[in-house]
N, C-alpha and C positions, 0 to 999 in steps of 0.2 A: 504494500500500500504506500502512493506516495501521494502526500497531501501538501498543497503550497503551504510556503513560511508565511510568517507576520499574519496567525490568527490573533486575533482581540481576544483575552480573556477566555470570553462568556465564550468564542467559539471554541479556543483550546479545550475548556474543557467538556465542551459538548461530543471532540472527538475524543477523548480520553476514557472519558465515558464508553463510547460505543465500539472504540476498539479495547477494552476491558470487557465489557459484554461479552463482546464476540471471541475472545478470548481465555477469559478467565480471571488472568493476572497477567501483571505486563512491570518490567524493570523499568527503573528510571533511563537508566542508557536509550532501552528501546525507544521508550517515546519521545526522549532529547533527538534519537536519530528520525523517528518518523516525523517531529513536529518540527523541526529545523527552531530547538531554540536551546538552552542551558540545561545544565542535568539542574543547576540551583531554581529556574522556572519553574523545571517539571516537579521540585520537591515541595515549590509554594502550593504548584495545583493541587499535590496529591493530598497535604497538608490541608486546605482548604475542601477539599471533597470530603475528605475523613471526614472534618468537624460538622461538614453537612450531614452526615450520617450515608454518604450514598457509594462510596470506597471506604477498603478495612487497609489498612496502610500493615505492610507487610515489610520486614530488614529489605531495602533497596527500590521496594516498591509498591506495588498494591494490588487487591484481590480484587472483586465486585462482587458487596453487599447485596444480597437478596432485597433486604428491606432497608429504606433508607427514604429519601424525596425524590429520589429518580424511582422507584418500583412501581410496576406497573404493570396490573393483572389481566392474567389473557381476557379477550372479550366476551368470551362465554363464558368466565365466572364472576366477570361482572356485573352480569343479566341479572345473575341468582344472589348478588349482595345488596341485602336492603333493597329487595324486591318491591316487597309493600309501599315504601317511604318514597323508593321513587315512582313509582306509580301514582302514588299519591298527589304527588307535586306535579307530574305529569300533568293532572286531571285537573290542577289548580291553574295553570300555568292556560290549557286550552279553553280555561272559560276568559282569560285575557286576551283572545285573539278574537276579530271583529272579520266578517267577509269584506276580500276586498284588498288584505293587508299583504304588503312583502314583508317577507321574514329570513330571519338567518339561522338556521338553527348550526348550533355548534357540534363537535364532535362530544363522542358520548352516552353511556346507557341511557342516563333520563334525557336526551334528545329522542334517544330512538324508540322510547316509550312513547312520548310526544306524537313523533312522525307515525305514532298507529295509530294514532286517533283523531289527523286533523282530515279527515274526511266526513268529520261531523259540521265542519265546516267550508262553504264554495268559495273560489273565485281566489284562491290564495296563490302567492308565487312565491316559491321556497326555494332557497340557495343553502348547499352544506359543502365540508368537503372531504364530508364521511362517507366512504361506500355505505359500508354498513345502512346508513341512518337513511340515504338516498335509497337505498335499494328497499328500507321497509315501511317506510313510507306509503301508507293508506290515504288517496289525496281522493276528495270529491272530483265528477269527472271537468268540472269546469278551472280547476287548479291543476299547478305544474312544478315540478322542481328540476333545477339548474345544479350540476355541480359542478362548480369550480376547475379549474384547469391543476396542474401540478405534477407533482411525482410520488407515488407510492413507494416507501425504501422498507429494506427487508427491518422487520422490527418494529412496524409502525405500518401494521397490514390494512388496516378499515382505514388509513387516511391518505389526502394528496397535500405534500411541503411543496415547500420553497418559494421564490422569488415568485414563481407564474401566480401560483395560487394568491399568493401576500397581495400582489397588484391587482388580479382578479377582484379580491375583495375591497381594496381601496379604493376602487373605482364604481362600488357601489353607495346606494342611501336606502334605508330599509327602515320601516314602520318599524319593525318590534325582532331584537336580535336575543336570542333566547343562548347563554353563555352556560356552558359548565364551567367545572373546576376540579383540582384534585385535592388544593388547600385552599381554606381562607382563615387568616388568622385577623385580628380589631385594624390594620394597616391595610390588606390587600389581598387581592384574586393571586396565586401562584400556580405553576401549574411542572410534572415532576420531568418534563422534555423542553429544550429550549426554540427548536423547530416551530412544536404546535404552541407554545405560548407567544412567538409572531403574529401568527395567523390569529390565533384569538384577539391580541391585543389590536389588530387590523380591524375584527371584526364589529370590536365596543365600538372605533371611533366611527363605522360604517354606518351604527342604528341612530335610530331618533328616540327610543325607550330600548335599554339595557335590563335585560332579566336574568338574574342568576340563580340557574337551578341547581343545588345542592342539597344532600342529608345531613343528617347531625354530623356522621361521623367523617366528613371531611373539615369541619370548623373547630378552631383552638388551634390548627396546622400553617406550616409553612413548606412550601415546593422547591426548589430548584431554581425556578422561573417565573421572575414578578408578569402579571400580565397587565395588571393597573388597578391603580388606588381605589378602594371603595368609593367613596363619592362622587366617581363612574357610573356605580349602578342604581336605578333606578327602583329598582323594585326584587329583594331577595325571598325566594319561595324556598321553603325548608320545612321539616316535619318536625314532630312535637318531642322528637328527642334535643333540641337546643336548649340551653342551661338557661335559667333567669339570666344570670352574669354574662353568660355569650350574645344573649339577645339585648340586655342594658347596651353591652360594648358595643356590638355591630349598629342600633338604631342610632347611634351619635354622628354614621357617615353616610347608611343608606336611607334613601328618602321613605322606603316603605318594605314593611317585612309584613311575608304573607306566613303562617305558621299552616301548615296541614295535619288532618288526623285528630 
C-alpha cells in the first residue's frame, strides 16, 4: 500500500486506523514507512488513539481494539439493538414529515426503520447515501428516492464516501434532514468513522430542520468524529431511556426534545 505524504492529522489517523483493521497490529517503523512521516509522528498518533480508546498500544506499536469510538457493529446486528426504541422514534420522527417535503435521510438502522414506513406518506423526494436504507425504502407510488453518487470501500458496505458524495450533498436544500449518530455527549453529534462524519456534517448544513435520531444508549458518548455542535439541531427524538441529567444537559442546546415510549 502506498499512500501520498503530508496527510493532516485527522487523515493520518483515519489511515492508521484502517490499515490496523485490516491488519491486526502494525509497528511504528511500518506506518512511518507507509505514511511518509517520523517514527516520533506515528508515536503521537498511536499515543493519541490509545487514549481515544480505539488502539491498544503495544512495545513498538499497536493492536486494534474491538471496542473503542471507532467500533462499529455489522448491520445486521444493528437491526436487533434497541429494536423497540428505534422503532419507536422511527414512528415519532414520521409523524414530522408533511407531503410534499424533500428529505435527507442519513445512514443508519433508525433511518432504515424510517424509510419502511414513509409510504404512509405521498409526494416525498428522499436523498441517502445508504444502500441499505435506499434499497428498503417503502415510498408511496407518487415519491422517489435519489442516492447520492460516491464510493462504497470495503469496511463500510451499506454506504457511498468521498468527495462525489460530500458535493452531491452540498449542493442540495432539503425541508427536513433526519441525522443519526453513534455518540452525543452535552457539546456535540460525533460519529466513530471520519469519512461518514463528512458526509453527515455536509448533510446538517444541507437541511432547513435538522433531526437527530438516536437511543438512550448512544448519549453521555463521545466518537472519533465531531460532526457539529448541538445547537445545529433542531429537534432531538430519543426514547424514555435518557436520564433526567442527560435530558437537563442536552435541552440547554437543542431547541426541542421529543422523548418516545
Amino acid at each position: 500500500m502506498n499512500y501520498r505524504q503530508n496527510y493532516v492529522p485527522a487523515e493520518r489517523h483515519e489511515k492508521i486506523i484502517e490499515y490496523i483493521r485490516q491488519h491486526g497490529s502494525a509497528q511504528i517503523k511500518e506506518l512511518s514507512e507507509l505514511l511518509g512521516v517520523s517514527d516520533a509522528t506515528i508515536r503521537r498518533d498511536l499515543d493519541e488513539l490509545h487514549l481515544a480508546g480505539i488502539l491498544e498500544r503495544t512495545h513498538g506499536g499497536a493492536i486494534f481494539r474491538r471496542q473503542g469510538t471507532a467500533f462499529e457493529r455489522r448491520y445486521e446486528e444493528k437491526l436487533t439493538l434497541m429494536e423497540a426504541e428505534k422503532r419507536g422514534i422511527a414512528e415519532a420522527a414520521v409523524k414530522e414529515i408533511s407531503p410534499g417535503d424533500t428529505l435527507f435521510l442519513d445512514s443508519g438502522t433508525t433511518s432504515y426503520f424510517l424509510g419502511r414506513i414513509l409510504g404512509r406518506i405521498p409526494d416525498l423526494t428522499v436523498f441517502t447515501y445508504d444502500l441499505m436504507v435506499a434499497y428498503s425504502c417503502e415510498l408511496h407510488p407518487s415519491s422517489s428516492v435519489t442516492i447520492t453518487g460516491g464510493t462504497r470501500r470495503q469496511g463500510h458496505n451499506n454506504v457511498l464516501l468521498g468527495m462525489q458524495a460530500v458535493d452531491f450533498i452540498r449542493a442540495l436544500k432539503v425541508d427536513k434532514v433526519f441525522l443519526g449518530a453513534d455518540a452525543v455527549d452535552c457539546t456535540c453529534v460525533s460519529n466513530s468513522n471520519v469519512p461518514e462524519a463528512e458526509i453527515k456534517a455536509a448533510a446538517v448544513e444541507a437541511g432547513e430542520s435538522v433531526y437527530l435520531l438516536t437511543d438512550h444508549n448512544k448519549l453521555g458518548k463521545r466518537a472519533l468524529a465531531r460532526v457539529c455542535s448541538l445547537d445545529r439541531i433542531d429537534t432531538l427524538i430519543t426514547d424514555k431511556g435518557i436520564t433526567p441529567d442527560q435530558l437537563t444537559e442536552l435541552d440547554k442546546s437543542i431547541k426541542r426534545i421529543i422523548v418516545t415510549g
